[in-house]
C-alpha positions in Angstrom: -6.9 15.4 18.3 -6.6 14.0 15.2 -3.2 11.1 14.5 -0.8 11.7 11.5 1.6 9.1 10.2 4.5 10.4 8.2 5.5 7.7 5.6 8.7 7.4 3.3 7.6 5.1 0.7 10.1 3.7 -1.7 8.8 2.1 -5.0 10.3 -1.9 -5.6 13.4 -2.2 -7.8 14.7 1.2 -7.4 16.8 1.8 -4.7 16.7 3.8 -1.9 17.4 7.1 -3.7 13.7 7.3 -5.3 11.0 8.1 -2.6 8.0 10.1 -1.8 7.3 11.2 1.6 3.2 11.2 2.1 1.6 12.1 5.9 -1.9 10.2 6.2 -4.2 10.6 9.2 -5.0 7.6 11.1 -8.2 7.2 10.5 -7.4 7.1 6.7 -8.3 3.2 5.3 -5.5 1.6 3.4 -7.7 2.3 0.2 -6.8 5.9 0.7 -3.3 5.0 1.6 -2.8 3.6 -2.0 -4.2 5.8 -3.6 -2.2 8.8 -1.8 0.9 6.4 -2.5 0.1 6.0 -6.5 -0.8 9.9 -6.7 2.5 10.4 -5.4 4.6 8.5 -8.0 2.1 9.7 -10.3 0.6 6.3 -11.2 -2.9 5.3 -11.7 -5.0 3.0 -10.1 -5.5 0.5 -13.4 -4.2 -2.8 -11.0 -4.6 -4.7 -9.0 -2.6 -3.5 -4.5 -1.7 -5.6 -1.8 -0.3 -4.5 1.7 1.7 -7.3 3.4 1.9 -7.0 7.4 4.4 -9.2 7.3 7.1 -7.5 4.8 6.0 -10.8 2.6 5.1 -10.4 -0.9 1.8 -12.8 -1.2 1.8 -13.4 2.5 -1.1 -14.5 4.4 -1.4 -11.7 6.7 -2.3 -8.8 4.0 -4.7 -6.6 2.9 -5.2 -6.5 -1.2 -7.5 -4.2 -3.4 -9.7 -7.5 -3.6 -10.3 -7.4 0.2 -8.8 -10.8 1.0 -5.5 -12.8 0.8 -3.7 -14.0 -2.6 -4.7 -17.7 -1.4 -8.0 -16.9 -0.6 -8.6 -15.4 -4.1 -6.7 -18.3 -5.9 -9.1 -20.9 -4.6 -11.6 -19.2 -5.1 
């Protein structure tokens, strides 16, 4: 049996009124997530995504298109 997660996803700066409600299957990578999320809001892939575990823009704990965190990138 295969997991589904049902998302509401809500794009930064425009309230809660503007959404797209997207249903991934849990074995899915967050690579796929974005790119279900930006085909959604019709968007294209041209920059640069970061998921934040922590609800923290630039956090730490996240998971960016570059495969490590915004420190980890900046020192490098």
């Amino acid at each position: 049996m295969r997991i589904q997660y049902t998302l509401k996803v809500y794009p930064a700066g425009l309230g809660r009124s503007v959404y797209r409600t997207i249903t991934i299957c849990g074995t899915d990578t967050l690579d796929q997530l974005c790119m279900a999320i930006l085909n959604a809001f019709d968007f294209t892939a041209e920059h640069l995504y970061e998921f934040c575990m922590d609800n923290k823009m630039y956090s730490e704990d996240c998971y960016s298109s570059l495969g490590s965190s915004p420190s980890a990138r900046m020192a490098a």
